[in-house]
C-alpha positions in Angstrom: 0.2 5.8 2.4 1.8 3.6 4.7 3.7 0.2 4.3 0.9 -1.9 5.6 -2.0 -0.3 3.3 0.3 -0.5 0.1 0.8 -4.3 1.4 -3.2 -5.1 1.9 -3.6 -3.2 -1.3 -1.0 -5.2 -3.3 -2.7 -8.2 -1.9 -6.1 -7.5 -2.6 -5.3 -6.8 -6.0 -3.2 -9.4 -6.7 -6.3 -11.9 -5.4 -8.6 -10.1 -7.3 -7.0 -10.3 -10.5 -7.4 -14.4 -9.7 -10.6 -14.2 -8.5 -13.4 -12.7 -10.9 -13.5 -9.0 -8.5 -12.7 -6.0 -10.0 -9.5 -3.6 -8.2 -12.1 -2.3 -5.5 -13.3 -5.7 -4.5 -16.7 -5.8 -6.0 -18.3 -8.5 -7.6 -18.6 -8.6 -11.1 -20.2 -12.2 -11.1 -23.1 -13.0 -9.4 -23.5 -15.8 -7.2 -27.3 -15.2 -7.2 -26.6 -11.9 -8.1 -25.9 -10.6 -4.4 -23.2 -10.7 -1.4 -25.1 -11.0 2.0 -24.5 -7.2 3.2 -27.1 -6.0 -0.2 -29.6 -8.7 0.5 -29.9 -7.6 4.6 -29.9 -3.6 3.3 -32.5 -5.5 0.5 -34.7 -7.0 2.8 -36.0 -4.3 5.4 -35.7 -1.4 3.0 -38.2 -3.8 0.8 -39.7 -4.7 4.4 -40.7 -1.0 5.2 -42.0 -0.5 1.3 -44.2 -3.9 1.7 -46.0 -3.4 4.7 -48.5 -0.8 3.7 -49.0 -2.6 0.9 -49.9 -5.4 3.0 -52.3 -3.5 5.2 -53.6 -1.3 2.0 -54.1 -4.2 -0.6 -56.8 -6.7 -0.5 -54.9 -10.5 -0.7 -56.0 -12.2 -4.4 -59.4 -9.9 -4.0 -60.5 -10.6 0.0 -60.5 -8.1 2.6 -58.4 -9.6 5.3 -59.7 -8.3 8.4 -56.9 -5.9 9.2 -56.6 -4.3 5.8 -57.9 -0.7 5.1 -58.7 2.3 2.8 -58.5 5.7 2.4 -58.9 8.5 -0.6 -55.9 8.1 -2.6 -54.5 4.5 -1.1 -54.7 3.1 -4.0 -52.6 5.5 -5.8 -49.5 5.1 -2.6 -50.0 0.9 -3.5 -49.3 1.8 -7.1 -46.1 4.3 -6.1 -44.7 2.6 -3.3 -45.0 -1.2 -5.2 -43.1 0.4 -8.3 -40.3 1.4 -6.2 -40.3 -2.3 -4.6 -40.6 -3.9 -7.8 -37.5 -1.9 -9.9 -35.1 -1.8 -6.2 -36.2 -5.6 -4.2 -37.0 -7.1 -7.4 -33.7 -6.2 -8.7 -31.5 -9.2 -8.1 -33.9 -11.5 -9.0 -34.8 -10.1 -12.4 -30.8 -9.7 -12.9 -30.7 -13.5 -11.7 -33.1 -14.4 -14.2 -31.6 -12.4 -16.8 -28.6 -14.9 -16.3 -30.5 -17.7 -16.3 -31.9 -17.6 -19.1 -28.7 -16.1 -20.5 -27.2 -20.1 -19.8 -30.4 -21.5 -20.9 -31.0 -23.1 -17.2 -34.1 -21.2 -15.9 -34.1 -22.3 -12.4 -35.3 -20.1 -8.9 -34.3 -16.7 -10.0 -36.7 -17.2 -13.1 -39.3 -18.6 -11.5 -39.2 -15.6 -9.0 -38.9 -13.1 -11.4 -41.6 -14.5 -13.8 -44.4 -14.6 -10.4 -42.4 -10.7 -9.5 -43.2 -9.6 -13.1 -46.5 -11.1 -13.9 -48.0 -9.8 -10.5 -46.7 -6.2 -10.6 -47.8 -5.3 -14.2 -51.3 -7.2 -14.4 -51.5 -4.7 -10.8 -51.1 -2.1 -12.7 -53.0 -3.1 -15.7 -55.6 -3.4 -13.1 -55.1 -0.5 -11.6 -55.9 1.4 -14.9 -58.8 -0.8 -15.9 -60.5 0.0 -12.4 -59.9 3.8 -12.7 -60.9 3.5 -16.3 -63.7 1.4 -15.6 -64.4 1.4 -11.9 -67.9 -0.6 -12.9 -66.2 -4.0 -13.9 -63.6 -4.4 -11.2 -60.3 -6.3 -12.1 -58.7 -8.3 -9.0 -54.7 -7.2 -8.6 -51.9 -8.8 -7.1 -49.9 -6.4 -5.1 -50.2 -8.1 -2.1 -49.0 -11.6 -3.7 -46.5 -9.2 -5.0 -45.0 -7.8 -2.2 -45.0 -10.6 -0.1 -43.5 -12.6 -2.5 -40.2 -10.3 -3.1 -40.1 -9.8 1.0 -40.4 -13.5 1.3 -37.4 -14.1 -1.4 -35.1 -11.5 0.0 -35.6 -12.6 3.2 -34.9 -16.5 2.4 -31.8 -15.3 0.2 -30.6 -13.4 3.2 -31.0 -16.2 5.4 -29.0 -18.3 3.5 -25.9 -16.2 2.7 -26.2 -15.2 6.6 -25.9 -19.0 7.4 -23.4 -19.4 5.0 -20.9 -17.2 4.8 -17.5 -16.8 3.6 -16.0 -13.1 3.8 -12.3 -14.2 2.9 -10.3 -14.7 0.2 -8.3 -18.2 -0.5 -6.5 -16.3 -3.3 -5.2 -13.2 -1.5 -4.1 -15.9 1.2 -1.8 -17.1 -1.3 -0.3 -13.9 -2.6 0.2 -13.1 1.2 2.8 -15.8 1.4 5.1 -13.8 -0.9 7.0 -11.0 0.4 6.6 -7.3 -0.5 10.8 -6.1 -0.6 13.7 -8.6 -1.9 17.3 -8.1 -2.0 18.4 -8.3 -5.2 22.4 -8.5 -5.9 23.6 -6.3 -9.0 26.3 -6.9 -11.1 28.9 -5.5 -8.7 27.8 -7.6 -5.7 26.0 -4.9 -3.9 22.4 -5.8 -2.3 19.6 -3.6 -3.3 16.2 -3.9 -2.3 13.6 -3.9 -4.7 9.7 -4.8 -4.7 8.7 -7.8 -5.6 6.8 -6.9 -8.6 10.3 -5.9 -10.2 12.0 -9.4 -9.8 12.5 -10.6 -12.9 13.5 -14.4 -14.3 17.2 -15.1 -13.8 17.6 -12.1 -11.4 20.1 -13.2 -8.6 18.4 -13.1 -5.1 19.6 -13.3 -1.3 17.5 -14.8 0.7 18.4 -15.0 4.4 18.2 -17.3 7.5 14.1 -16.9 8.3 12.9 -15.2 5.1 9.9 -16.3 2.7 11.6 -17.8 -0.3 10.2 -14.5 -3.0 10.2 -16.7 -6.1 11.0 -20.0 -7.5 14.5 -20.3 -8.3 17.4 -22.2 -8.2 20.5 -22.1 -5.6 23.9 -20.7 -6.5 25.7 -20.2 -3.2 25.3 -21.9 0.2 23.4 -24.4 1.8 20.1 -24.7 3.7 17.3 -26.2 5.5 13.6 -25.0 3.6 10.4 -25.6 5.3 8.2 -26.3 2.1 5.0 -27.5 4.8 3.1 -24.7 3.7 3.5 -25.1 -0.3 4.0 -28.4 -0.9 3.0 -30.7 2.0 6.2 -32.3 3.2 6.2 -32.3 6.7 10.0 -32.9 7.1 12.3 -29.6 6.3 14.0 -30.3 2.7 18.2 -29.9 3.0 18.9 -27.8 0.3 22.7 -27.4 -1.4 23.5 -25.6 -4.7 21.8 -26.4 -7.7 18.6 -27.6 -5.8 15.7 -25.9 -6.7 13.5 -23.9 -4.4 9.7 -22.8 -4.1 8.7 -19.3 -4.1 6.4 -19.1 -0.4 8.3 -21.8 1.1 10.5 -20.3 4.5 14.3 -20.5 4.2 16.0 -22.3 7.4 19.2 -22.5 9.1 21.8 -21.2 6.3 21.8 -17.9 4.0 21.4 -18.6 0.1 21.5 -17.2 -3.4 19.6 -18.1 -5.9 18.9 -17.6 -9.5 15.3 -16.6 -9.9 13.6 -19.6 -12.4 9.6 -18.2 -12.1 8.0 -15.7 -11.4 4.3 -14.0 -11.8 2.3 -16.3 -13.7 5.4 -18.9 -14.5 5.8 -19.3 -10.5 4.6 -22.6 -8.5 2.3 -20.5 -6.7 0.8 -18.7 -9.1 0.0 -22.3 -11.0 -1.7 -23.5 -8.1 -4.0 -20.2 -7.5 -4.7 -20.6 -11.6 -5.4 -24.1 -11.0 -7.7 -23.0 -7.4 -9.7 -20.4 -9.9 -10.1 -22.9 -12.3 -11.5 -25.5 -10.2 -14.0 -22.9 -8.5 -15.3 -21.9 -11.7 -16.6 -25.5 -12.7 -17.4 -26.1 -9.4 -20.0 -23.5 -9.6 -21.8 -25.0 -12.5 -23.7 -27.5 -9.6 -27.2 -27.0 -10.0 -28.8 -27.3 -6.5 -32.1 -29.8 -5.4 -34.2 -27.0 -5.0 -33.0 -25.3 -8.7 -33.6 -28.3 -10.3 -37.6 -28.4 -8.7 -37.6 -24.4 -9.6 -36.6 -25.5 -12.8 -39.7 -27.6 -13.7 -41.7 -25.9 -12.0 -40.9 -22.9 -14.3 -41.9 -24.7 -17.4 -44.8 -26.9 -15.9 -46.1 -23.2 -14.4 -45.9 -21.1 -17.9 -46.9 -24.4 -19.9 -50.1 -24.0 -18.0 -50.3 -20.7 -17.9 -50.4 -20.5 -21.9 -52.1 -23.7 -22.0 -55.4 -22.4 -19.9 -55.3 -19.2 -21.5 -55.6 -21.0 -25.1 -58.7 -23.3 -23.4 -60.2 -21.0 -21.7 -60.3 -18.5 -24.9 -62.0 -21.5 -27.1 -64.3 -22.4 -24.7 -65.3 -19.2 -23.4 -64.3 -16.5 -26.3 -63.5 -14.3 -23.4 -60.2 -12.9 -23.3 -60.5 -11.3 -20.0 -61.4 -14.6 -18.6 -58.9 -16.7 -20.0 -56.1 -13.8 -19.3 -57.2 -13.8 -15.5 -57.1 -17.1 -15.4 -53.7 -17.4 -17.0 -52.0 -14.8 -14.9 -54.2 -16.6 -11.7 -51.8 -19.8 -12.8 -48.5 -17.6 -12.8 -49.5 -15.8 -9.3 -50.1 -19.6 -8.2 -46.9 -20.6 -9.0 -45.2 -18.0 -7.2 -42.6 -19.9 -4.7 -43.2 -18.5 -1.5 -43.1 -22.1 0.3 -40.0 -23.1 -2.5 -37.9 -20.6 -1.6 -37.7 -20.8 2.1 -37.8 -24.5 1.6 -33.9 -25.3 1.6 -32.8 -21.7 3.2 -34.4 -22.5 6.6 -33.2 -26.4 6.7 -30.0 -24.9 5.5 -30.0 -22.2 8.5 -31.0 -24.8 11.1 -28.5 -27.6 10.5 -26.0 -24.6 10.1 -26.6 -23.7 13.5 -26.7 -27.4 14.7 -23.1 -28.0 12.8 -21.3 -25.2 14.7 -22.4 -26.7 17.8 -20.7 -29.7 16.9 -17.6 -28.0 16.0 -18.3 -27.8 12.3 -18.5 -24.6 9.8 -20.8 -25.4 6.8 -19.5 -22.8 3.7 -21.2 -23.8 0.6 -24.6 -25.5 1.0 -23.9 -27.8 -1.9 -21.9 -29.7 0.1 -25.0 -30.8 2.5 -27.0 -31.8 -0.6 -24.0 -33.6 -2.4 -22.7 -35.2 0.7 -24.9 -38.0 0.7 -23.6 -39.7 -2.4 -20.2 -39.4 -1.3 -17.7 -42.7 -2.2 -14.6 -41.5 -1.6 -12.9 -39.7 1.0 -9.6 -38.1 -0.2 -7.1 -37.6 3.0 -4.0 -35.8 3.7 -1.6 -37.3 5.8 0.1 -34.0 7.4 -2.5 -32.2 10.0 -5.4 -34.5 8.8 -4.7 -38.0 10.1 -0.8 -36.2 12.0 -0.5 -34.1 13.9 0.9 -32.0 11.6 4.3 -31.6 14.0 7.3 -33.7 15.1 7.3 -34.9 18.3 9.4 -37.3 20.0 8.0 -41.0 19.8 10.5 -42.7 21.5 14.1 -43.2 23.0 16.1 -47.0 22.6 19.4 -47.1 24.4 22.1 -49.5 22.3 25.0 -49.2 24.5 24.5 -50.0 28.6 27.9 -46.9 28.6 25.4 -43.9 29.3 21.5 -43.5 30.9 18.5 -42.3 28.6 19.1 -39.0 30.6 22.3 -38.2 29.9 21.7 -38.9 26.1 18.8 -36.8 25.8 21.2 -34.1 27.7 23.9 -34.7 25.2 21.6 -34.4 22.2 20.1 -31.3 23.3 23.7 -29.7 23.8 23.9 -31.0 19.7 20.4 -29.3 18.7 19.6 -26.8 21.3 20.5 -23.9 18.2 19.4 -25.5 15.6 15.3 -24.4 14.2 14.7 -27.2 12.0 11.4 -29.2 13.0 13.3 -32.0 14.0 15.7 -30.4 16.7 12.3 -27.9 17.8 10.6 -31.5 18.5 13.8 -32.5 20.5 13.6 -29.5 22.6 10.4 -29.1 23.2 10.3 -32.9 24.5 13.3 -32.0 26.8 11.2 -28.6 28.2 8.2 -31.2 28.7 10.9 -33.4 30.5 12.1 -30.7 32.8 15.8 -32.1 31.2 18.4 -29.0 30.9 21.1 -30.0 27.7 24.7 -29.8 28.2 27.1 -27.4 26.4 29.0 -28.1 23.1 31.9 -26.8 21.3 32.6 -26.8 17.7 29.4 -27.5 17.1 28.9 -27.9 12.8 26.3 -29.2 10.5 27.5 -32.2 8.4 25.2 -31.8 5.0 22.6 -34.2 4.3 23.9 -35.9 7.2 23.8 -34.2 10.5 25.3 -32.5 13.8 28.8 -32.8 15.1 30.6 -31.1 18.3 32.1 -32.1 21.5 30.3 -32.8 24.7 31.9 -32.9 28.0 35.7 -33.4 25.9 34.1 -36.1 24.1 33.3 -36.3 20.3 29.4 -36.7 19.5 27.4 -36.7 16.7 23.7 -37.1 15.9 23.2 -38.7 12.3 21.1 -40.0 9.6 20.7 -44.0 9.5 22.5 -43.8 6.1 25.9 -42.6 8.0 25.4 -45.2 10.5 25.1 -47.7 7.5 28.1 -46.2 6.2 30.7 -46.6 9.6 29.0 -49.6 9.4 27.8 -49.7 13.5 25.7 -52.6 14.2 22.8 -52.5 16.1 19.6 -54.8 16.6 17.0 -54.2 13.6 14.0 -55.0 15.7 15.1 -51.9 17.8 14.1 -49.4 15.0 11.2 -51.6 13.6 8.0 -50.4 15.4 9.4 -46.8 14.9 9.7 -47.2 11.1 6.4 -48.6 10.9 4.5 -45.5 11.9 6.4 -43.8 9.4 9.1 -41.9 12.3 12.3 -39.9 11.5 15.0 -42.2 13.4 18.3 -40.1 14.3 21.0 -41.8 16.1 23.7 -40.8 18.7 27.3 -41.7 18.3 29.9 -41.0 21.1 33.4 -41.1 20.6 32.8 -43.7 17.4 30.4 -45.7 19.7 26.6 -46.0 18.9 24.9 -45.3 22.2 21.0 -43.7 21.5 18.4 -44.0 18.7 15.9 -41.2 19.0 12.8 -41.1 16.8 10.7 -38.2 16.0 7.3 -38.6 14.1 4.4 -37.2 12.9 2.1 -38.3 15.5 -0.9 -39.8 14.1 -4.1 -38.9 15.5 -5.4 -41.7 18.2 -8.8 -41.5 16.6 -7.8 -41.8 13.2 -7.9 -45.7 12.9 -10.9 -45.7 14.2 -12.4 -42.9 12.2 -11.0 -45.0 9.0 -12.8 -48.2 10.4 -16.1 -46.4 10.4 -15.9 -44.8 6.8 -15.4 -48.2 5.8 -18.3 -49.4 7.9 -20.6 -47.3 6.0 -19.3 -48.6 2.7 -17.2 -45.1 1.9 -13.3 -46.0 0.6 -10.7 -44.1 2.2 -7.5 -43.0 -0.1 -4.8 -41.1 1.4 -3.0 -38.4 -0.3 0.2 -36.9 0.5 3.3 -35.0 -0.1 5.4 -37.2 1.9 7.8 -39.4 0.9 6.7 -43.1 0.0 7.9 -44.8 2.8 5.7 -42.3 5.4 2.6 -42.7 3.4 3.2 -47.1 3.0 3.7 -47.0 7.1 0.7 -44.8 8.2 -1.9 -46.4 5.4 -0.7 -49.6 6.9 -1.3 -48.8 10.6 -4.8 -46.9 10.1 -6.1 -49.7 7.2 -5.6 -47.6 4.3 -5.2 -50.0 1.2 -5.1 -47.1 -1.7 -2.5 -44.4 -1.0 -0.6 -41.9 -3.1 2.9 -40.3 -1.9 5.3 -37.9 -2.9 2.6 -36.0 -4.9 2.4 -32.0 -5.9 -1.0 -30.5 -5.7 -1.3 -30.7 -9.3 -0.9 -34.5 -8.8 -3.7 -34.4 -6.3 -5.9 -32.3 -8.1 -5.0 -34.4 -11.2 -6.2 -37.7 -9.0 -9.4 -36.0 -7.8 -10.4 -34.9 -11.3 -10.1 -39.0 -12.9 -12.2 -39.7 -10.1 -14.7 -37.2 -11.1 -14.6 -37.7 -14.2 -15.6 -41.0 -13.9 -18.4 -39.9 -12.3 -17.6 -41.1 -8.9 -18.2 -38.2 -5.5 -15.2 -37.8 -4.3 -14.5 -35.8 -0.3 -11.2 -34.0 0.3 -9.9 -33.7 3.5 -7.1 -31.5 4.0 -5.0 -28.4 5.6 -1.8 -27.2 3.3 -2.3 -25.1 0.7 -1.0 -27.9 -1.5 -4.6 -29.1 -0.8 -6.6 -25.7 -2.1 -6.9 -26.8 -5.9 -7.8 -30.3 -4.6 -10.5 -28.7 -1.6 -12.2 -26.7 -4.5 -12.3 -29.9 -7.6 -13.6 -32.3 -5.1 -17.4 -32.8 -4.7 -16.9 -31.7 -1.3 -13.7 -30.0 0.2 -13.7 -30.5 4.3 -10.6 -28.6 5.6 -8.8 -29.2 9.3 -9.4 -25.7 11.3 -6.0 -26.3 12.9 -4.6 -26.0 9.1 -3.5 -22.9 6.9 -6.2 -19.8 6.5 -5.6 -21.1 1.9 -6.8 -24.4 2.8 -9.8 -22.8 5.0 -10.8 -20.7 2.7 -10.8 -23.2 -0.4 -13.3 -25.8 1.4 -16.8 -25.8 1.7 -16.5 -27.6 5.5 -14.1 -26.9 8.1 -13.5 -29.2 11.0 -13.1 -26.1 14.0 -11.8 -28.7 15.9 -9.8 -30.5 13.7 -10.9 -34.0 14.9 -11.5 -36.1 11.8 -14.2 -38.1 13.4 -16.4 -34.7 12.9 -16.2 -35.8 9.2 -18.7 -38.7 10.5 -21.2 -36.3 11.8 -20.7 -34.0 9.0 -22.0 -37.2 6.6 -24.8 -37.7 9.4 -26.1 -34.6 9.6 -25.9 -34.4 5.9 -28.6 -37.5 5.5 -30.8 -35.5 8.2 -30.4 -32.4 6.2 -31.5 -33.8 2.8 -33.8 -35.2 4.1 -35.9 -32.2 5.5 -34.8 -30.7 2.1 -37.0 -33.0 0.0 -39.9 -33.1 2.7 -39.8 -29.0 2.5 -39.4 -29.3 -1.4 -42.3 -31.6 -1.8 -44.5 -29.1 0.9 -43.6 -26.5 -1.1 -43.1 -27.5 -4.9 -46.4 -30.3 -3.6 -49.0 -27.4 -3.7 -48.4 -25.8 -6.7 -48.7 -29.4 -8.3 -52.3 -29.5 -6.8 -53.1 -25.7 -7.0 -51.7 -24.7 -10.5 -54.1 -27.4 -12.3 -57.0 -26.3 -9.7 -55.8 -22.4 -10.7 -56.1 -23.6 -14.8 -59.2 -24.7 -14.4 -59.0 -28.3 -15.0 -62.2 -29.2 -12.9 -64.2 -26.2 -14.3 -66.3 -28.6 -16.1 -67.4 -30.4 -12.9 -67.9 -26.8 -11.0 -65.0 -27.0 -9.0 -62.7 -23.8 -10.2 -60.0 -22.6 -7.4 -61.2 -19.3 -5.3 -57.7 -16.9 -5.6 -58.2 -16.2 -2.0 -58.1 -20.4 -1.2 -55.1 -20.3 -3.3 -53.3 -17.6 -1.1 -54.3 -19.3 2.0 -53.2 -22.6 0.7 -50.1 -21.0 -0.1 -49.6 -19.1 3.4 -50.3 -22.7 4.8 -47.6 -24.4 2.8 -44.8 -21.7 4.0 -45.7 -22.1 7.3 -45.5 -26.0 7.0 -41.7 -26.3 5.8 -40.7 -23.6 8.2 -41.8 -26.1 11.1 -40.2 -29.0 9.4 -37.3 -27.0 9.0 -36.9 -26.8 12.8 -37.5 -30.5 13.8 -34.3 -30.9 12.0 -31.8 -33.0 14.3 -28.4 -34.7 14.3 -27.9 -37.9 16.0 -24.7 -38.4 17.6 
């Protein structure tokens, strides 16, 4: 076995131990008992069983005019149903089995009880006619095998709209490195797998590397790009005695450390325990369309018992009043219902990709409509998400904007932290080539030093500006500090010549994007790992009046939950993997496509094209979407509220008793009706 299979193997492990999947991958929950792949392999094996039952089986006792007969046919309906009962009917009687295991009957139930009822009055029928072929009892195959075609095919079409082959949890183990060095007592590296790192093991981690494990430093100094962890968009100077996070990238310097947590006690593996725990309550929402299966359930066998009771006072004949009781179940059978919300789900699906979003969880059209709050990173959602160079002021008339930018470059031209990548990159854009320096050296916590063309420069921090006390005018850096920018300054030979600021861009159409939640009475509260003074600036600019900075994702999580739990619908927006336990406790998690794969994988909407305005449409086509929902549901749950009383014989005394054949047709009628609603479905901008 090579390298990279004992890596993906590790991994998928590793994730599945955090996820609710056995070694092998396999589910041992069951989302509706069945991954997409089953229900296809479901659905036309059940197809090819169904079909000459269709043409073999008279429909609630007609002949339909393409049906037909032959010695022994009978007996193949009989075989071939059995098979399509015990292998299609499978997930649904495991999903009802479940069900009613929780005590929340809902579709599965309602499927399995019209599944169950239909096959074995069939074959109870079956007997009774070969038994005695004089008094012919109707049968139900083909109600039956339409129905469990119908159902697979629905189920299929939802999963296949709705899809989410990856992992957010293996995501996150991926972040962590396979090998470490690992010093022993006599100095000497040796390089060890991960899984053998132990707490207060000594580790070298090098310019470049993932940080292997939380720890804290013991030699040297560095600069650690935490963006992916934690949020901070600015690289964190770390010295000895700092503490680092365990996924987090080590800069510029080569460091030691003393290992602090690992395995379960590590910051990442709190954050995937707090992303599984999140996604199992999560789970617990009961959908629209289980809630009307739900009733309907209990209104169906309430009348099903109840007409059999009536029917046997009344009439003192059991065949009667079991025919007509297992007529009411076969009624109830939700051919319309469960194509209902899988073909509006389908259709807006496909209309939301056009428009550059990726629906994952089809909760999040039905819960999207009572959304009040809209939960937003700052890094990647309303930013950028990378430094870039905002500006350029000139304090001293000694030296053009040119030959500063040239003399900075020289200064950060090596470096790799954001801030001097941002520099250069702006200079490539520029077409402007740097000078050379010598003795160029990092001044910790503070910044660059070298000489320049025989002169001594230095790019610093405001603090050591503060500190040799250099004057400058304060409106010159006011704008800058506003919008929440990193201001570094140039000094030449003692004299303050250049402020350059660097920021974190924000999005042009994120004011106007805030303006409009507002407008539609939605409040907008902005979460981040940034420092304070970033988050005041850029909630001031955009119009954001509640903000939260300097938080750790269990500090977001922890806000999102209060909210919750107050029973408010909250909407997270984000793209670090800081955000995944938030993406997953919020009502609805909407992740930026441009973000990390964790983040992507946590949500149950991603923005493709990472323009927060799509968060608009999202909400609009949301409001479309429910709205074909409860026209479909009331089309589809509607006639078995006027058939099952019909079917029970509540107007028996007046004559009027429902045919079983006007019952099927009513019913073909009703699934054709919500799968032409489905299709008018539109958005509007």
């Amino acid at each position: 076995m090579n390298n990279d299979e004992e890596k993906h193997i590790k991994h998928q492990k590793h994730a599945s131990e955090h996820s609710g999947m056995d070694a092998e991958g396999q589910m041992t929950g069951m989302d509706h008992s069945m991954h997409m792949g089953s229900f296809k392999q479901k659905f036309w094996f059940s197809l090819v069983l169904a079909i000459p039952i269709i043409f073999l089986s008279p429909m609630m006792g007609v002949d339909l005019p393409f049906q037909f007969t032959f010695p022994g046919s009978d007996w193949v309906i009989l075989l071939l149903a059995s098979v399509l009962f015990f292998y299609g009917g499978e997930p649904f009687l495991n999903g009802a089995k479940m069900e009613l295991k929780q005590k929340s009957p809902a579709m599965m139930t309602l499927i399995a009880m019209g599944i169950t009822v239909s096959y074995f009055y069939s074959v109870y029928a079956f007997i009774m006619n070969k038994m005695m072929p004089q008094n012919h009892v109707m049968d139900f195959f083909w109600e039956f095998a339409t129905l469990i075609v119908i159902m697979l095919l629905g189920h299929w079409i939802e999963m296949n709209a709705i899809s989410n082959a990856s992992d957010a949890l293996q995501k996150m183990a991926e972040l962590l490195p396979d090998k470490v060095k690992r010093l022993k007592k006599n100095g000497l590296e040796e390089e060890v797998p991960l899984q053998q790192v132990q707490q207060n093991d000594h580790l070298v981690v090098r310019a470049g590397d993932k940080v292997p494990a939380d720890g804290i430093i013991i030699k040297g100094s560095t600069s650690v790009d935490e963006s992916m962890v934690t949020g901070e968009s600015k690289t964190v100077t770390k010295q000895e005695k700092d503490q680092v996070i365990g996924g987090s990238v080590n800069g510029s310097g080569t460091i030691e450390i003393t290992v602090t947590g690992t395995g379960e006690t590590g910051y990442l593996s709190k954050v995937m325990d707090m992303v599984k725990k999140a996604q199992t309550e999560k789970s617990k929402l009961e959908t629209l369309s289980d809630r009307v299966a739900k009733w309907l359930f209990y209104i169906a066998l309430g009348a099903g018992l109840l007409a059999f009771i009536i029917w046997m006072i009344v009439d003192r004949n059991i065949s009667i009043a079991f025919e007509r009781m297992v007529t009411v179940f076969i009624i109830a059978c939700p051919h319309a219902l469960g194509l209902a919300i899988p073909l509006v789900i389908a259709r807006s699906t496909s209309i939301a990709a056009k428009h550059g979003l990726l629906l994952k969880n089809r909760n999040a059209l039905e819960q999207a409509t009572d959304v009040q709050y809209v939960m937003l990173d700052k890094t990647g959602t309303l930013t950028e998400g990378k430094f870039t160079v905002t500006g350029i002021e000139m304090i001293s008339a000694n030296i053009t904007k040119e030959e500063a930018l040239k003399v900075i470059g020289a200064l950060e031209k090596n470096a790799n932290h954001p801030l001097a990548i941002g520099i250069m990159n702006y200079l490539k854009e520029k077409k402007i080539s740097p000078y050379n320096a010598d003795n160029l050296q990092s001044i910790s916590g503070i910044g660059l030093t070298g000489e320049v063309n025989r002169k001594n420069v230095k790019i610093v921090n405001e603090k050591e500006v503060e500190y040799l006390n250099l004057w400058f005018e304060p409106a010159i850096k006011k704008q800058y500090q506003e919008q929440g920018n990193t201001l570094s300054y140039l000094i030449i030979d003692q004299i303050l010549v250049a402020m350059i600021a660097l920021g974190d861009v924000i999005k042009p159409e994120a004011k106007q994007f805030i303006a409009d939640l507002k407008e539609q009475g939605i409040i907008p509260v902005m979460l981040t790992g940034d420092n304070n003074v970033a988050a005041e600036s850029v909630a001031h600019y955009l119009g954001i009046d509640d903000y939260h900075g300097e938080l750790l994702p269990e500090d977001k999580e922890t806000i999102i939950k209060t909210y919750i739990n107050e029973g408010k619908k909250v909407m997270m927006v984000g793209d670090g993997i800081n955000d995944a336990p938030s993406l997953v406790r919020a009502t609805i998690g909407v992740a930026i496509g441009a973000g990390t794969d964790v983040a992507i994988d946590s949500a149950d909407v991603v923005l493709t094209d990472s323009d927060p305005k799509d968060i608009l449409r999202f909400l609009d086509l949301a409001k479309q979407t429910r709205r074909k929902m409860i026209q479909n549901l009331w089309w589809g749950a509607g006639y078995n509220i006027v058939a099952i009383p019909l079917a029970a014989g509540v107007l028996a005394p007046w004559g009027v008793l429902l045919n079983p054949a006007l019952g099927a047709i009513l019913m073909s009628l009703s699934t054709i009706i919500v799968a032409a609603n489905a299709l008018t479905l539109r958005i509007r901008n």
